[in-house]
C-alpha positions in Angstrom: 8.4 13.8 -5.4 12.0 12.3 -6.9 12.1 12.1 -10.4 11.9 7.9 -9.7 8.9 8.2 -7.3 5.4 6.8 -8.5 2.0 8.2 -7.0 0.6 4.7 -7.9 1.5 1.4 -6.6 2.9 -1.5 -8.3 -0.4 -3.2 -8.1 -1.9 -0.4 -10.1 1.5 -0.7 -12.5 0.1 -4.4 -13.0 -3.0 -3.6 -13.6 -2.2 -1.3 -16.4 -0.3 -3.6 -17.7 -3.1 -6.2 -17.9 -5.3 -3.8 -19.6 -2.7 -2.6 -21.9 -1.8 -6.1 -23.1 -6.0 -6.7 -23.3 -6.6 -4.0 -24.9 -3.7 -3.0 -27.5 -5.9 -3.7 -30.7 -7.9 -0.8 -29.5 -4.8 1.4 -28.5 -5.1 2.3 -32.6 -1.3 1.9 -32.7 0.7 0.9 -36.0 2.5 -2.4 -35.5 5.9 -1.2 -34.6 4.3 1.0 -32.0 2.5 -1.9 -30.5 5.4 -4.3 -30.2 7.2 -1.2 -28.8 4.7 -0.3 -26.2 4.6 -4.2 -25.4 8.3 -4.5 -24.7 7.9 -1.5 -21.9 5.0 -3.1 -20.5 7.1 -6.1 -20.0 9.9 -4.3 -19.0 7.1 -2.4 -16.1 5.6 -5.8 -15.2 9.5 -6.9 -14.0 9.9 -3.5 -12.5 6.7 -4.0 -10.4 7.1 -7.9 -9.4 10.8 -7.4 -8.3 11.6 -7.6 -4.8 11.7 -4.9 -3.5 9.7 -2.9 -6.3 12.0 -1.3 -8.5 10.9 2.6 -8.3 13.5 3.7 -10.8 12.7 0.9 -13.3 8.6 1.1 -12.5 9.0 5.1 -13.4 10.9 4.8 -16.5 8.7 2.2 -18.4 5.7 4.2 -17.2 6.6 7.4 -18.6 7.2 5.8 -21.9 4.4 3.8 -21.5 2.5 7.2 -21.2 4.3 8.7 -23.9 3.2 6.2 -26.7 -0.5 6.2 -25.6 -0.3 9.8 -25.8 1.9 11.2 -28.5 1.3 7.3 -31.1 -2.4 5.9 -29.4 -5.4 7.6 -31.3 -7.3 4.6 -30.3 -11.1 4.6 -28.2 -9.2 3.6 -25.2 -6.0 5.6 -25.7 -7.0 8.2 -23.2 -8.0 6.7 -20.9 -5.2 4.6 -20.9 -2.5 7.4 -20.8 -4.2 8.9 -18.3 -4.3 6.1 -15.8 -0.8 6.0 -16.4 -0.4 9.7 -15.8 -2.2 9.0 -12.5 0.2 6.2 -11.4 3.3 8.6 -12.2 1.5 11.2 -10.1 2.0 14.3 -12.7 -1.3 14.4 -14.2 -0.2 14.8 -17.8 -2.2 12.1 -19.7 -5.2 13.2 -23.1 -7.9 13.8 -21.0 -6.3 16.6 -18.6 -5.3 18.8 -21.7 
């Protein structure tokens, strides 16, 4: 695996997305944090819907996607959150696999 590739598809990068932007009041983030973790989504949602799917792009906003649920998120859904995102990347580094 490059250190672009994805194990998910953008379809699954969309659908995090989704949830993310559902579900950020229970992401237990402060408000800097949020807006932060909203700009990547956004930036992953254009990654995902360009033509053709921008794997660098997708990879990057991922990763720090899965960085703030896991290192900022203390939230009942942060987990599961970064791990879905872990899952997606394909490394298997999200809360629930430590």
């Amino acid at each position: 695996m490059t250190e672009y590739s994805i194990a998910g598809t953008a379809d699954d990068v969309l659908s995090l997305c989704r949830a993310l932007r559902d579900a950020t009041g229970m992401l237990g983030l402060n408000p800097t944090g949020q807006a932060e973790l909203l700009e990547r989504v956004e930036r992953a949602e254009q990654a995902a819907t360009a033509a053709p799917v921008d794997l660098p792009g997708v990879g990057i906003q991922v990763r720090a996607i899965r960085y703030y649920l896991v290192e900022m998120a203390d939230g009942p859904i942060s987990a599961f959150m970064a791990d879905d995102a872990a899952r997606i990347i394909g490394d298997d580094i999200g809360k629930l696999f430590f």
